[in-house]
C-alpha positions as CSV (number, residue, x, y, z in Angstrom):
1,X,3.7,22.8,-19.3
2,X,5.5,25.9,-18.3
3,X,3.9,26.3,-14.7
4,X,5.7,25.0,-12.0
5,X,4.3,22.0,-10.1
6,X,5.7,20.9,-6.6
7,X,4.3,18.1,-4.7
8,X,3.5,17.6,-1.1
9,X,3.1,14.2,0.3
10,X,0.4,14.1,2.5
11,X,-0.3,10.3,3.6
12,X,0.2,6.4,3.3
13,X,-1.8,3.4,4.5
14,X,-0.6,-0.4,3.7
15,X,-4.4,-2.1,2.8
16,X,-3.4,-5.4,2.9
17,X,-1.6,-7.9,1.7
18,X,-1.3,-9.2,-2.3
19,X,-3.6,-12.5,-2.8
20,X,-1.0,-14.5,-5.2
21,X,2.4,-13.5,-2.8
22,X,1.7,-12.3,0.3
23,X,3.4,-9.8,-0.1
24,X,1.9,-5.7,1.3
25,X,0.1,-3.4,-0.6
26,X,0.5,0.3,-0.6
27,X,-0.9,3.5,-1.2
28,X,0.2,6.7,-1.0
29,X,-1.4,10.2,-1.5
30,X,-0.1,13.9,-2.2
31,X,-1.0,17.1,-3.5
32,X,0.2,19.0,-6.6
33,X,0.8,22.7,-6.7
34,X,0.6,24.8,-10.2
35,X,2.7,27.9,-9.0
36,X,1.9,27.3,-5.1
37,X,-2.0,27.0,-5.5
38,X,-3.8,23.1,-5.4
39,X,-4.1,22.1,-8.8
40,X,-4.1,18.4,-8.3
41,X,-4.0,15.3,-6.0
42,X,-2.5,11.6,-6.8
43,X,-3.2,8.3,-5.4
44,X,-0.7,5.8,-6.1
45,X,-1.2,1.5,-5.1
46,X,1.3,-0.7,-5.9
47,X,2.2,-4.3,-4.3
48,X,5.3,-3.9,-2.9
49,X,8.0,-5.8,-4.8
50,X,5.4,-6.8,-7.2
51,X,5.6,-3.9,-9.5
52,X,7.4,-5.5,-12.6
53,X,4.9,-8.1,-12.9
54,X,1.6,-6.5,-11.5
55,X,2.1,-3.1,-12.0
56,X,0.9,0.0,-9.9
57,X,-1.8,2.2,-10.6
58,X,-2.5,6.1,-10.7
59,X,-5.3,8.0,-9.6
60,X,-5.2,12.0,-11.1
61,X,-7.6,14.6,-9.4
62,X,-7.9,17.6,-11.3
63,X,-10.3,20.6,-11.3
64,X,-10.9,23.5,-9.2
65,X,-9.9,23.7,-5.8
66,X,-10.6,25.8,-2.7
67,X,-12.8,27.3,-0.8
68,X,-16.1,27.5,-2.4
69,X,-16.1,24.1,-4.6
70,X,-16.7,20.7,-4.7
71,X,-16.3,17.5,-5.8
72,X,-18.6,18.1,-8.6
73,X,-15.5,20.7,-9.5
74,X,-13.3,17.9,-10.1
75,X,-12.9,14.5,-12.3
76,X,-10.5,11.7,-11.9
77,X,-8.2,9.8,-14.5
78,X,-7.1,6.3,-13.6
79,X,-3.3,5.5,-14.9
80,X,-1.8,2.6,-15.3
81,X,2.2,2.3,-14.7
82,X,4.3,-0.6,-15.9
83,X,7.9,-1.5,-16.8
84,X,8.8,-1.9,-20.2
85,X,11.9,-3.4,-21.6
86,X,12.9,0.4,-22.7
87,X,11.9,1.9,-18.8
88,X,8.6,2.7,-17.0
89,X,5.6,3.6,-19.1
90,X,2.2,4.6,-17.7
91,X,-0.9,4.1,-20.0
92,X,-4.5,6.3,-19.3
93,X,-7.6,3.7,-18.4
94,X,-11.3,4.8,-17.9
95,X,-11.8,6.2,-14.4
96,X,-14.2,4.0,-11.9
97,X,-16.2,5.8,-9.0
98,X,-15.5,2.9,-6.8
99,X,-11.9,4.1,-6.7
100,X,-11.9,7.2,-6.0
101,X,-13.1,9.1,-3.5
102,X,-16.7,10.5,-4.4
103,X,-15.7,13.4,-1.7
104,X,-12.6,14.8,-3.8
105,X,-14.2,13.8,-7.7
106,X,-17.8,13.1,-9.2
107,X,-16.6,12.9,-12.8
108,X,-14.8,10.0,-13.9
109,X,-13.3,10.2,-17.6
110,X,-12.5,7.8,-19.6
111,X,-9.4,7.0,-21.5
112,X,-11.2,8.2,-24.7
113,X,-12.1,11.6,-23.5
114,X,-8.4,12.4,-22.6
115,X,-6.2,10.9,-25.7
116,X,-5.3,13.6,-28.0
117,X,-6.9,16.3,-25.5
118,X,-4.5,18.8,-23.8
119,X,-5.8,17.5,-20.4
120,X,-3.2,14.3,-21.4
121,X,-0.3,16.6,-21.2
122,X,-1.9,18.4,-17.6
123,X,-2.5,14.4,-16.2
124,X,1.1,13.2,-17.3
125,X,2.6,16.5,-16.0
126,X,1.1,15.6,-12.3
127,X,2.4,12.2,-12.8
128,X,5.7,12.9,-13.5
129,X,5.9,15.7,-10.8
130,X,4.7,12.9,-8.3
131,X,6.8,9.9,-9.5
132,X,10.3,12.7,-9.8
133,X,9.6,14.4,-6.2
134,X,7.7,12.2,-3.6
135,X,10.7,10.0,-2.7
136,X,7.9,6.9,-1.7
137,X,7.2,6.2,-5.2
138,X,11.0,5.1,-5.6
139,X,10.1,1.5,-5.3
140,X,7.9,1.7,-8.2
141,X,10.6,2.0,-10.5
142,X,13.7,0.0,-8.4
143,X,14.2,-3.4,-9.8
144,X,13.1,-6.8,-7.8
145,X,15.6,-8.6,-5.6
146,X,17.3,-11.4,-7.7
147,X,17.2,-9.3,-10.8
């Protein structure tokens, strides 16, 4: 993608605390620019310390932004990030409503209607913008005490 995409963290809310460890969940939130103007937001929810073995998980907003249009403007794509042997790896998985937002996207894709589309490249693009400039993802891809 040739377009430059900056990210601006917006918020972050801890929702609780991870069933099997006790340990805190978080999420965090930002939006992508394409050369300054919205292009995309990202959710990101991980268990903190917990994201070797449980993973975290991606939600991409894209669409048309701004005054004038609405969620029915936009669809979601759920990712899911993981550690592999050979580094982090994030796989696309079939968007649900009940995680998202039905006030930022009404169209949820699934992972069929984005492999081997150009919208892959535009979803990993956000993703990497988000993961390589909003410094509270780090943890996602710092290794676990002890290891």
């Amino acid at each position: 993608m040739s377009a430059h995409l900056s990210v601006e963290p917006l918020g972050a809310d801890e929702t609780g605390r991870c069933e099997c460890c006790g340990r805190v969940s978080r999420k965090v939130w930002g939006l992508v620019r394409r050369d300054g103007a919205a292009y995309a937001t990202y959710f990101v929810h991980w268990t903190v310390g917990h994201v070797f073995e449980n993973r975290a998980y991606l939600d991409v907003i894209l669409g048309k932004w701004g005054e004038g249009t609405t969620a029915s403007n936009r669809y979601a794509v759920h990712l899911e990030y993981r550690i592999l042997d050979n580094g982090p790896s994030m796989m696309i998985r079939d968007s649900d409503p009940k995680y998202v937002s039905s006030t930022l996207a009404v169209h949820h894709l699934k992972r069929g209607d984005i492999i081997g589309d150009p919208l892959a490249d535009m979803v990993f693009a956000v993703c990497d913008a988000a993961l390589e400039q909003d410094h509270r993802l780090a943890p996602l891809w710092e290794a676990p005490e002890g290891s």
